[in-house]
OpenMM code with the backbone's topology and positions (N, CA, C; nanometers):
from openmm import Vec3, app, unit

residues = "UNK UNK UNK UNK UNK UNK UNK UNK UNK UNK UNK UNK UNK UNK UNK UNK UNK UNK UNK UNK UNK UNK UNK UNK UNK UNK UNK UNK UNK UNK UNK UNK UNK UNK UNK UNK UNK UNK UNK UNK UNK UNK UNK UNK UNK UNK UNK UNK UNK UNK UNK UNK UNK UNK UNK UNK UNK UNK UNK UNK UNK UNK UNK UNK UNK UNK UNK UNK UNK UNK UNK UNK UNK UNK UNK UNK UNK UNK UNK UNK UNK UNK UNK UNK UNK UNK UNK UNK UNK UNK UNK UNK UNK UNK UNK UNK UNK UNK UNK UNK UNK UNK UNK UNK UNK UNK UNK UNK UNK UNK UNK UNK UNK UNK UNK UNK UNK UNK UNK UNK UNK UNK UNK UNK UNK UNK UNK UNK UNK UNK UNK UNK UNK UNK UNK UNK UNK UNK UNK UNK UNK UNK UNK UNK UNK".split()
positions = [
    Vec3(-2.6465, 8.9571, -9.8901),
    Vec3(-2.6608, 9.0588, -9.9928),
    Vec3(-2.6593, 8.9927, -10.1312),
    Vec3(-2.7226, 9.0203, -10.2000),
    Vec3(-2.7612, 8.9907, -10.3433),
    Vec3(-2.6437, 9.0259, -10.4404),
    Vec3(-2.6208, 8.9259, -10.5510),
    Vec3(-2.5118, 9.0113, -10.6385),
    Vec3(-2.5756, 9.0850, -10.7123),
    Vec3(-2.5375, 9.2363, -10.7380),
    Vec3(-2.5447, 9.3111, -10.8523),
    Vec3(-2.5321, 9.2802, -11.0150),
    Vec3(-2.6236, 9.3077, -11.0763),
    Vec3(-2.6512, 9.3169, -11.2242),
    Vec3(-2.7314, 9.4108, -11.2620),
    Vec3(-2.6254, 9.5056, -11.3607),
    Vec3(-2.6526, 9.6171, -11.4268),
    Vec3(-2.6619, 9.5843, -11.5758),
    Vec3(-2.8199, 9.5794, -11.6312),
    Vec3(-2.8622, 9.6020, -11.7534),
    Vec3(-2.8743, 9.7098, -11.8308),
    Vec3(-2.7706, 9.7080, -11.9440),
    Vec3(-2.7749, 9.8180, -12.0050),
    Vec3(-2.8486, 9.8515, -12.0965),
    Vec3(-2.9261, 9.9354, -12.1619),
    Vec3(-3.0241, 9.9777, -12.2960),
    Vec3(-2.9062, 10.0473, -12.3791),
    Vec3(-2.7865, 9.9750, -12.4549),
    Vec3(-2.7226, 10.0430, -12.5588),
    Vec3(-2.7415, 10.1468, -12.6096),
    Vec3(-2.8205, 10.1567, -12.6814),
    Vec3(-2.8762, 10.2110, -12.7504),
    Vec3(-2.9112, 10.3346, -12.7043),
    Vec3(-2.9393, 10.3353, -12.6480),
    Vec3(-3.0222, 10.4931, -12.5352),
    Vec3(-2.9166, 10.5247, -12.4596),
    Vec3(-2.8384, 10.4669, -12.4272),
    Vec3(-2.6845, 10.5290, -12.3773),
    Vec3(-2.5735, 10.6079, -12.4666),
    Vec3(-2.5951, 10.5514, -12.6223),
    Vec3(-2.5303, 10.6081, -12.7097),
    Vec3(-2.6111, 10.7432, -12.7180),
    Vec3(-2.7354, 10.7530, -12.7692),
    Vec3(-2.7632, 10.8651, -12.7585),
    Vec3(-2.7745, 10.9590, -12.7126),
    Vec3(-2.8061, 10.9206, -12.5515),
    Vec3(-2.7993, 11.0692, -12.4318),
    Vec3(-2.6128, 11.0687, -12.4561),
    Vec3(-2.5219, 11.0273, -12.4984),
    Vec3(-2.3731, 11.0512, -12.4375),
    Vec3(-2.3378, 11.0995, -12.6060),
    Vec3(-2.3393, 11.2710, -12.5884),
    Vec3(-2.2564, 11.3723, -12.6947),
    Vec3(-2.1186, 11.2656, -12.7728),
    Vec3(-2.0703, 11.2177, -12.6844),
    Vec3(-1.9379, 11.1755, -12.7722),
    Vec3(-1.9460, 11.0491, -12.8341),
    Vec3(-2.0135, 10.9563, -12.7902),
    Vec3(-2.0729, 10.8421, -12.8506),
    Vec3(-2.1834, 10.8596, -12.9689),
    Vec3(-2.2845, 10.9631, -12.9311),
    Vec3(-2.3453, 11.0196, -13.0683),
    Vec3(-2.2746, 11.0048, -13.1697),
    Vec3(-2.1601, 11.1148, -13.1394),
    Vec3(-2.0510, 11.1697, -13.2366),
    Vec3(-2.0092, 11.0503, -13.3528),
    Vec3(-1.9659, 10.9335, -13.2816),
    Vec3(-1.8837, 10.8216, -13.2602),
    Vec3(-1.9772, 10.6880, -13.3728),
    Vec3(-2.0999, 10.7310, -13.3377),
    Vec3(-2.2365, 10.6618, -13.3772),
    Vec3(-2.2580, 10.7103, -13.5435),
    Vec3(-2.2481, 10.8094, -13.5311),
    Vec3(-2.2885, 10.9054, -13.6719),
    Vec3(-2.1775, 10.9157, -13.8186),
    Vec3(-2.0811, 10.8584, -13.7047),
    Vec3(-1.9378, 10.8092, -13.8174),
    Vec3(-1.9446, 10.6394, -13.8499),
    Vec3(-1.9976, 10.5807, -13.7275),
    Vec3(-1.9494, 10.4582, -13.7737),
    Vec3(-2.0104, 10.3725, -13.6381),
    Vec3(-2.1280, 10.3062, -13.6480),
    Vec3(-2.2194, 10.2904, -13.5592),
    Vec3(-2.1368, 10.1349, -13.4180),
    Vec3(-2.0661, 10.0489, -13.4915),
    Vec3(-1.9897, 9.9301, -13.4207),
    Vec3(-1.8476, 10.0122, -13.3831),
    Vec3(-1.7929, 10.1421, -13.3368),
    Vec3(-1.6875, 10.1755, -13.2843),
    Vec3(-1.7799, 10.2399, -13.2061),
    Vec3(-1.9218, 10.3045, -13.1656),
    Vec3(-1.9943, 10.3648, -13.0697),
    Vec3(-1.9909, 10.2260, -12.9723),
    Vec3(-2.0474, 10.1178, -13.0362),
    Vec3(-2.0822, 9.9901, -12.9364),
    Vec3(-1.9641, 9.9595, -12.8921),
    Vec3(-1.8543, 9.9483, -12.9516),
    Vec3(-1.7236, 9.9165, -12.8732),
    Vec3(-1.7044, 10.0014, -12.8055),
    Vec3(-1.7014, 10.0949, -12.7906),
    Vec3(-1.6312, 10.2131, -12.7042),
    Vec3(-1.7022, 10.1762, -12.5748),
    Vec3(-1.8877, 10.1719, -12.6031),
    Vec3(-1.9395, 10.1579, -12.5160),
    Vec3(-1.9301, 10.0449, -12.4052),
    Vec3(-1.8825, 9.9173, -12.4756),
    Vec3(-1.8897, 9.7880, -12.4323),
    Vec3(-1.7717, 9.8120, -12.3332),
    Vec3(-1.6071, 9.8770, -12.4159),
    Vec3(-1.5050, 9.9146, -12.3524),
    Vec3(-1.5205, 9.9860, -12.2260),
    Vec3(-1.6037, 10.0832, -12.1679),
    Vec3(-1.6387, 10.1855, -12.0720),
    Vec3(-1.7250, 10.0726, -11.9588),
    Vec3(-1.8081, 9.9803, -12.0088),
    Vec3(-1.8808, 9.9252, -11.9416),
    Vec3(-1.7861, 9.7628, -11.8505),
    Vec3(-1.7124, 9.7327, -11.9305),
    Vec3(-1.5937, 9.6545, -11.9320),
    Vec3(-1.5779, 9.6971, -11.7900),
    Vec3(-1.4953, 9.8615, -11.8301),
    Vec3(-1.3965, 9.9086, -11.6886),
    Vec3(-1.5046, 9.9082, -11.5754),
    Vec3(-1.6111, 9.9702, -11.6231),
    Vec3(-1.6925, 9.9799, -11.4743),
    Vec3(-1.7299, 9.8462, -11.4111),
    Vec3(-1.7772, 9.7104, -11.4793),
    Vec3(-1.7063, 9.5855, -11.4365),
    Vec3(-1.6438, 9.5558, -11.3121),
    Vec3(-1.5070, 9.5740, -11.3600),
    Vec3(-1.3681, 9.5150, -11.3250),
    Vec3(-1.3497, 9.6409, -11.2129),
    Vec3(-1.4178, 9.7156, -11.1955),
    Vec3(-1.3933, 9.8129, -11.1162),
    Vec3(-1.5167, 9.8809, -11.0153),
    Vec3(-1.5602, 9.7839, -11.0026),
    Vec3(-1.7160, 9.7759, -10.9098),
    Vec3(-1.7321, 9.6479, -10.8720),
    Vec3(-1.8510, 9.6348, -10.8170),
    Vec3(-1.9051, 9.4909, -10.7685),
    Vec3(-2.0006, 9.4652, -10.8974),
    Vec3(-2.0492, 9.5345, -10.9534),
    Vec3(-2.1414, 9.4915, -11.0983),
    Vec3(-2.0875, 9.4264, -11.1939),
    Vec3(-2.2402, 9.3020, -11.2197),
    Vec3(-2.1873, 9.2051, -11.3138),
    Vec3(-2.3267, 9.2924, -11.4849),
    Vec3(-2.2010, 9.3221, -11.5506),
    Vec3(-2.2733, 9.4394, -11.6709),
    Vec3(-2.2952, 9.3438, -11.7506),
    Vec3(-2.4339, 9.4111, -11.8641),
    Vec3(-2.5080, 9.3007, -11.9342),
    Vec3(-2.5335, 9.4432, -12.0177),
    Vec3(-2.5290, 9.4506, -12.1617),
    Vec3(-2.6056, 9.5478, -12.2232),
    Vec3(-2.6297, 9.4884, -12.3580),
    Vec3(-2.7518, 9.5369, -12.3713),
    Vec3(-2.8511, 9.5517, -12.4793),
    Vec3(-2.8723, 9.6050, -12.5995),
    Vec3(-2.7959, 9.5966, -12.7702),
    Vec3(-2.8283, 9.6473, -12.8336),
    Vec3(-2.9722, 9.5963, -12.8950),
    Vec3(-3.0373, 9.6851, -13.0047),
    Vec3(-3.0903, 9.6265, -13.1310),
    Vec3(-3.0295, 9.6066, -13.2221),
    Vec3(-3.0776, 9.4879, -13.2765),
    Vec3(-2.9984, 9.3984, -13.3580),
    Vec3(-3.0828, 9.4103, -13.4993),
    Vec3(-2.9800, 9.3254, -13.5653),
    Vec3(-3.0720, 9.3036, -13.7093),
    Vec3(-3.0262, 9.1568, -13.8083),
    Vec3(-3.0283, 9.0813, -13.6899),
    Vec3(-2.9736, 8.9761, -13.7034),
    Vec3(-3.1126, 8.8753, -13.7585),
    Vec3(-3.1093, 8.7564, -13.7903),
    Vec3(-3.2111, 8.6532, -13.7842),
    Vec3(-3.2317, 8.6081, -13.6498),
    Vec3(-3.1638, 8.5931, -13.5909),
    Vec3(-3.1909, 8.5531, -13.4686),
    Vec3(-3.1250, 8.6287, -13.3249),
    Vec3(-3.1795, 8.6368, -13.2218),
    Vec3(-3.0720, 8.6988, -13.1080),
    Vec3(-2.9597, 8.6466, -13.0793),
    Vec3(-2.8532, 8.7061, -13.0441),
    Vec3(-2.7259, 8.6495, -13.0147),
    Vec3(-2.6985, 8.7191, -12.8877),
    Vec3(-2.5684, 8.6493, -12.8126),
    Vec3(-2.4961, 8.6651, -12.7223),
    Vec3(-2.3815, 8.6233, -12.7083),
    Vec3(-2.2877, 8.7007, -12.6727),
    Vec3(-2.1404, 8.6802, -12.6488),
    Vec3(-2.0779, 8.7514, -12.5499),
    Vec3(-1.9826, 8.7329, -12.4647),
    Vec3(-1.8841, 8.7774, -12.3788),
    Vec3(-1.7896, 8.8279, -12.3981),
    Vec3(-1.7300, 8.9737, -12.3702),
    Vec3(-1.6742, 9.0256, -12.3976),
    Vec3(-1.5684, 9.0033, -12.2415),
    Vec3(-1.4448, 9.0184, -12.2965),
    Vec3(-1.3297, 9.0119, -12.1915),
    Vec3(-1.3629, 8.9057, -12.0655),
    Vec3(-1.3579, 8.9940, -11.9327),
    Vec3(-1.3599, 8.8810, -11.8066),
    Vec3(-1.5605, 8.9162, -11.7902),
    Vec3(-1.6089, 8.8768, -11.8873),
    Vec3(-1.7456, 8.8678, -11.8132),
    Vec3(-1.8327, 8.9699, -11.8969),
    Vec3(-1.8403, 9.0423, -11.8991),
    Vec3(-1.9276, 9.1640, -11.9712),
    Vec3(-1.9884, 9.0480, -12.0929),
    Vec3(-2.1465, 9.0569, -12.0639),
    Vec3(-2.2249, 9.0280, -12.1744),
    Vec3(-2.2783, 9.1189, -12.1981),
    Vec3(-2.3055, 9.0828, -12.4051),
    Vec3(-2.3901, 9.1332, -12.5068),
    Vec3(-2.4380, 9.0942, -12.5556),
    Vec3(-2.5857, 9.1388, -12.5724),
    Vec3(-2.6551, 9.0917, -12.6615),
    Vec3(-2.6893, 9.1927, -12.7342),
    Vec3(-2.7603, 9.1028, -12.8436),
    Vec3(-2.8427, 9.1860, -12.9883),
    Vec3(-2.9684, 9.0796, -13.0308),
    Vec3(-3.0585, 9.1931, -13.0350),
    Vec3(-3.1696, 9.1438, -13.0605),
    Vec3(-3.1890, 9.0905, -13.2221),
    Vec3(-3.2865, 9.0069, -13.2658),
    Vec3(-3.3093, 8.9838, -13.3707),
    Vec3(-3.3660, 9.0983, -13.4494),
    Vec3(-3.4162, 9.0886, -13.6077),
    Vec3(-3.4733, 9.1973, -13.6488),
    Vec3(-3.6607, 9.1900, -13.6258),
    Vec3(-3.6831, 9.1219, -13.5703),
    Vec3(-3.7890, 9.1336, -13.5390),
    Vec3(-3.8426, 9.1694, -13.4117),
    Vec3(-3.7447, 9.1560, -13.3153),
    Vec3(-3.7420, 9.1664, -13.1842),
    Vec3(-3.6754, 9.3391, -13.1348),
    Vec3(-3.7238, 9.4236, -13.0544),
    Vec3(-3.6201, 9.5029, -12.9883),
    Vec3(-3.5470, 9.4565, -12.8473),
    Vec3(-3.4599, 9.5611, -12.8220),
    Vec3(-3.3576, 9.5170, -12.7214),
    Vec3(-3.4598, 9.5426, -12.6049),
    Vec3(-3.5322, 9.6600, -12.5934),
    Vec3(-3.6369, 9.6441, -12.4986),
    Vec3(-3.7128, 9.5025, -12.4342),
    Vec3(-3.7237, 9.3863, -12.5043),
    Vec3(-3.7671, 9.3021, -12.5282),
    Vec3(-3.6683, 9.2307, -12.4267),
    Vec3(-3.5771, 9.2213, -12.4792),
    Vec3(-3.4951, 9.1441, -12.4232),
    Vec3(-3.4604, 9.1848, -12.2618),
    Vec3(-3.4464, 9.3318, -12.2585),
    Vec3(-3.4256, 9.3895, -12.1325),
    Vec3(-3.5468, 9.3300, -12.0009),
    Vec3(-3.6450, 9.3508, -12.0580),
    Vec3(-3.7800, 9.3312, -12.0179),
    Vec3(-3.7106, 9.1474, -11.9511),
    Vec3(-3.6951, 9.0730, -12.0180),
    Vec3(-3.7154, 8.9544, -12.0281),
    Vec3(-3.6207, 8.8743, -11.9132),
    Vec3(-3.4987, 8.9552, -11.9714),
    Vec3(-3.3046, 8.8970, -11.8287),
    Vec3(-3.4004, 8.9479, -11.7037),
    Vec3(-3.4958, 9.0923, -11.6813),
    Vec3(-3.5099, 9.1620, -11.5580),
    Vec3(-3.6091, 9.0907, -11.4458),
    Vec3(-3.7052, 8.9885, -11.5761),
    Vec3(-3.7979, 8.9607, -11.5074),
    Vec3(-3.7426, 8.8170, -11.4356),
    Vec3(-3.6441, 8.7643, -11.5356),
    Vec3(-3.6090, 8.6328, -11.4808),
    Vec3(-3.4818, 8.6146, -11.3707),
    Vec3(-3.4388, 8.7584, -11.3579),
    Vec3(-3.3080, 8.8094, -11.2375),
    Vec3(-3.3480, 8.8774, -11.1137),
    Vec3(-3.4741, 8.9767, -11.1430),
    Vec3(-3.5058, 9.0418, -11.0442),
    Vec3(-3.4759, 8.9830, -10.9098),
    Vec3(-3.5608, 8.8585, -10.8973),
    Vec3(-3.6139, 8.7825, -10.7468),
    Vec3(-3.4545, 8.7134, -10.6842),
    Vec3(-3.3930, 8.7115, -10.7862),
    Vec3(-3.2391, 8.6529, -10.6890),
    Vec3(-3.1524, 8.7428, -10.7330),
    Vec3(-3.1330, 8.8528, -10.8382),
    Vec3(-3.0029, 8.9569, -10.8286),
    Vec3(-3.0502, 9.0802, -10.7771),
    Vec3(-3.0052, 9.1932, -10.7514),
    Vec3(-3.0148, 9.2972, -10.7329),
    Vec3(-2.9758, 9.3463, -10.8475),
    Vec3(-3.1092, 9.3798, -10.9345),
    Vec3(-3.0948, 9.4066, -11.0789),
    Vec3(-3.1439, 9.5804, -11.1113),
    Vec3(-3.0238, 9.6119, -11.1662),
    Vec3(-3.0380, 9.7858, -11.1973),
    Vec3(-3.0482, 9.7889, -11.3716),
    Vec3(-3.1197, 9.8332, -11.4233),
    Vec3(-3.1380, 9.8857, -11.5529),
    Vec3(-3.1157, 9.9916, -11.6021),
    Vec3(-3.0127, 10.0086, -11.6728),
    Vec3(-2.9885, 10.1927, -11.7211),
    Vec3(-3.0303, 10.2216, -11.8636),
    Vec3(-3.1463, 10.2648, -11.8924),
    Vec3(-3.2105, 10.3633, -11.9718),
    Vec3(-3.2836, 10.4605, -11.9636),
    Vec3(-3.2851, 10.5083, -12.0331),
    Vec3(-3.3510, 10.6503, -12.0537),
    Vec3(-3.4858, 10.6920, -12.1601),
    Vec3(-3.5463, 10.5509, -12.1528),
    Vec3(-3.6679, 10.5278, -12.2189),
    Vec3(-3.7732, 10.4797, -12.1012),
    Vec3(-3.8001, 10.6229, -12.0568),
    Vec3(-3.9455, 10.6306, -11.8799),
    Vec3(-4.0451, 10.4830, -11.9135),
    Vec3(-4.1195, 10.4423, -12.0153),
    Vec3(-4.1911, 10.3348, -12.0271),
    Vec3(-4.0962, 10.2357, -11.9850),
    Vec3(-3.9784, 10.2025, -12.0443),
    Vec3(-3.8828, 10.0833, -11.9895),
    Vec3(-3.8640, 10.0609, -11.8735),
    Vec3(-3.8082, 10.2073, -11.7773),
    Vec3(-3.8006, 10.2188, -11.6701),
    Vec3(-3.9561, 10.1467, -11.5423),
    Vec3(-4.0421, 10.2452, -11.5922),
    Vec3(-4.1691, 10.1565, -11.5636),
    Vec3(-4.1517, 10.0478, -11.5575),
    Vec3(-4.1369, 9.9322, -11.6702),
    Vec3(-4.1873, 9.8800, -11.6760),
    Vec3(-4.0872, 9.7513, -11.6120),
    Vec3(-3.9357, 9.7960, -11.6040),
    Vec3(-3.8342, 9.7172, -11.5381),
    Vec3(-3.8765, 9.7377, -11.3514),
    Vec3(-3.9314, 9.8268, -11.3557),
    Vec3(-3.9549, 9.8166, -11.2097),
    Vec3(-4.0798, 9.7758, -11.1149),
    Vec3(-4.1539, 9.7746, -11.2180),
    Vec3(-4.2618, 9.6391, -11.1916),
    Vec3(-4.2542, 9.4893, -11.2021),
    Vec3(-4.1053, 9.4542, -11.2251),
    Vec3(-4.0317, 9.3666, -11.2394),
    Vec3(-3.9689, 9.3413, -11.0959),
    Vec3(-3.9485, 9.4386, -11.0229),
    Vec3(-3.8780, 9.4524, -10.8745),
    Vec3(-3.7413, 9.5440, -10.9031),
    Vec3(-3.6932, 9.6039, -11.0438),
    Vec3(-3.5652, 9.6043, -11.0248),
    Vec3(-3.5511, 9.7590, -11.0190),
    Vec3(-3.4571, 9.8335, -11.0334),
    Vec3(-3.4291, 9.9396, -10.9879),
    Vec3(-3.3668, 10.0206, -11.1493),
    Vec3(-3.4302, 10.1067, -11.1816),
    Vec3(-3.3430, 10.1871, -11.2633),
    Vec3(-3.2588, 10.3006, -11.2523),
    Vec3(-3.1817, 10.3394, -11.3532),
    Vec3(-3.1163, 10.4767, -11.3569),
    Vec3(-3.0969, 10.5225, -11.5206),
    Vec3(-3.0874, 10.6841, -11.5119),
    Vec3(-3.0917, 10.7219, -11.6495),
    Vec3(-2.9065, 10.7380, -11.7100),
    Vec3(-2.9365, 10.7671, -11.8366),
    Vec3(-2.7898, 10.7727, -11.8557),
    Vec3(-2.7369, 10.8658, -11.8315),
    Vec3(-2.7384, 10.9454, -11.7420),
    Vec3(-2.6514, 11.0421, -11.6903),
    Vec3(-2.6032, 10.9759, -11.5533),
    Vec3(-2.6909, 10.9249, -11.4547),
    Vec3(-2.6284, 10.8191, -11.3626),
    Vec3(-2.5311, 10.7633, -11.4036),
    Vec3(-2.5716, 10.6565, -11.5264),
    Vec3(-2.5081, 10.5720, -11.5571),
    Vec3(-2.2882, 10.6103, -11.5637),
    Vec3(-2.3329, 10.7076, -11.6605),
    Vec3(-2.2084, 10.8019, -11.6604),
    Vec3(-2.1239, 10.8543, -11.5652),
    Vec3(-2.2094, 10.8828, -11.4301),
    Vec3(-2.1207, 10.9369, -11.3037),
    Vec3(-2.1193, 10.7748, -11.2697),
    Vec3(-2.1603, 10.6871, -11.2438),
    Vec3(-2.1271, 10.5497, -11.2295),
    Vec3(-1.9731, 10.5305, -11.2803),
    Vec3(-1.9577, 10.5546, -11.4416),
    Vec3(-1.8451, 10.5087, -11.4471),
    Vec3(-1.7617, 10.6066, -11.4337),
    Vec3(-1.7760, 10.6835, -11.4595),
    Vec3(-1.6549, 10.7960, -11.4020),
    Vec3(-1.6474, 10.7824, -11.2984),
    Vec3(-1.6974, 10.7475, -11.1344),
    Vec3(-1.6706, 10.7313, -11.0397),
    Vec3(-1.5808, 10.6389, -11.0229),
    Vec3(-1.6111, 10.5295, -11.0911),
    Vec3(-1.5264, 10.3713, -11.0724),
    Vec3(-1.3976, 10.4015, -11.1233),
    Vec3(-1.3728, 10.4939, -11.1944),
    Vec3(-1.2977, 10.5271, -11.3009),
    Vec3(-1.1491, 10.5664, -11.2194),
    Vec3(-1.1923, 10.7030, -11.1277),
    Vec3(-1.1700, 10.7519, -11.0111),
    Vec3(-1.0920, 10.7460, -10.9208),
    Vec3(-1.1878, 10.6086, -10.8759),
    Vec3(-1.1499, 10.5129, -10.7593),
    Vec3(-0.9907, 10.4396, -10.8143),
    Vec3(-1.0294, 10.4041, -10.9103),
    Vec3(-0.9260, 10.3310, -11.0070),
    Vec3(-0.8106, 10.3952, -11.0194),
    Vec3(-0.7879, 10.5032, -10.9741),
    Vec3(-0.6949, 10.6177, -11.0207),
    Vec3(-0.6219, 10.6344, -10.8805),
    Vec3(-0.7062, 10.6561, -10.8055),
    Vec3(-0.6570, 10.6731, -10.6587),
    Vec3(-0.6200, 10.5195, -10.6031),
    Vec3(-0.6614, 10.3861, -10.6405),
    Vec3(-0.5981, 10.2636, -10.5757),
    Vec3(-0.4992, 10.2855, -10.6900),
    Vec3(-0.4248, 10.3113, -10.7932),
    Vec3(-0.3322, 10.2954, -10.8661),
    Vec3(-0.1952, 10.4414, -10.8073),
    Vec3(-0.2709, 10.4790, -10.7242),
    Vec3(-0.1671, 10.6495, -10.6809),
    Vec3(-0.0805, 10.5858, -10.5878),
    Vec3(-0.2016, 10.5117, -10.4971),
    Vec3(-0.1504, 10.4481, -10.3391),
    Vec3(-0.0330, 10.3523, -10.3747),
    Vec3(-0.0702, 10.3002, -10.4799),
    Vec3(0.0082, 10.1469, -10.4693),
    Vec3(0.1648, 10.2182, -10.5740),
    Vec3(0.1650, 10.3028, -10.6185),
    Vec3(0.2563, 10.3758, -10.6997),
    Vec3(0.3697, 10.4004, -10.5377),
    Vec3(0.3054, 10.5124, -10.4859),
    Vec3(0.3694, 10.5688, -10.3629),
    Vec3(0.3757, 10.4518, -10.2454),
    Vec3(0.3514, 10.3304, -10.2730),
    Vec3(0.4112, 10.2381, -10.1377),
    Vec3(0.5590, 10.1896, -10.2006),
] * unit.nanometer
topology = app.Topology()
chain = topology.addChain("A")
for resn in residues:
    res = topology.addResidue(resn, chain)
    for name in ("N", "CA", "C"):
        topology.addAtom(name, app.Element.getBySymbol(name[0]), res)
C-alpha cells in the first residue's frame, strides 16, 4: 500500500469554511494558522502525510515545516498556489497515494489527470472532524483503563 499525501489548496479551504472566512476578513495569517493548526491534528491523527498550499506574495516560493511534519508552502508573486499544487501532484502521483482538497473543479480536473484523487472542502472538513473524533474516543478508552 502506498503512503498517503493530502494536498491542500489553502486558500479555497479558507473560503468554503464560514469560520475561517470570518477569521480571514479580520486578519488573513491567524486564518492560515488556524488552518495549518486543524491540518496538523488531522496529521497526527490519520495515516496522512498533509502538505498545503497558500498564494504567496513573496519573491520567491518558500517552504517550511510546521510541528512533526506538516508542510507549507507559498507561492511566489508571480506564481499561484495552483501551480504549485499542479506540480508536488504530478511528481507524487506514481509513488504516493496523492489526494488533493480543493474546491476549484478545473484544479480538480486537472490533479486527476495527474492519477491523483480529489475532494472538496466539505470532505475535507468531515475528514477532520472525523480524526478529531476518533481522537476523543482513543483518549475516553485510555482515561477508563
Amino acid at each position: 500500500m502506498k503512503p498517503r499525501v493530502l494536498i491542500v489548496d489553502g486558500h479555497s479551504m479558507i473560503f468554503q469554511w464560514p469560520d475561517l472566512t470570518l477569521q480571514h476578513a479580520k486578519r488573513g495569517v491567524v486564518a492560515r494558522e488556524t488552518l495549518v493548526k486543524m491540518l496538523t491534528g488531522l496529521q497526527d491523527n490519520s495515516d496522512w502525510h498533509v502538505a498545503v498550499v497558500f498564494d504567496g506574495t513573496g519573491v520567491k516560493a518558500s517552504e517550511e515545516s510546521k510541528g512533526d511534519g506538516i508542510q507549507v508552502f507559498y507561492s511566489k508573486a508571480d506564481q499561484t498556489a495552483d501551480s504549485i499544487i499542479e506540480r508536488l501532484t504530478a511528481k507524487y502521483a506514481q509513488q504516493y497515494d496523492v489526494t488533493v482538497a480543493t474546491d476549484d473543479i478545473l484544479e480538480r480536473t486537472t490533479v486527476e489527470s495527474f492519477g491523483a484523487i480529489s475532494m472538496s472542502a466539505h470532505q475535507l472538513r468531515e475528514e477532520i472532524d472525523f480524526a478529531g473524533r476518533e481522537l476523543d474516543q482513543r483518549l475516553k478508552k485510555l482515561r477508563r483503563s
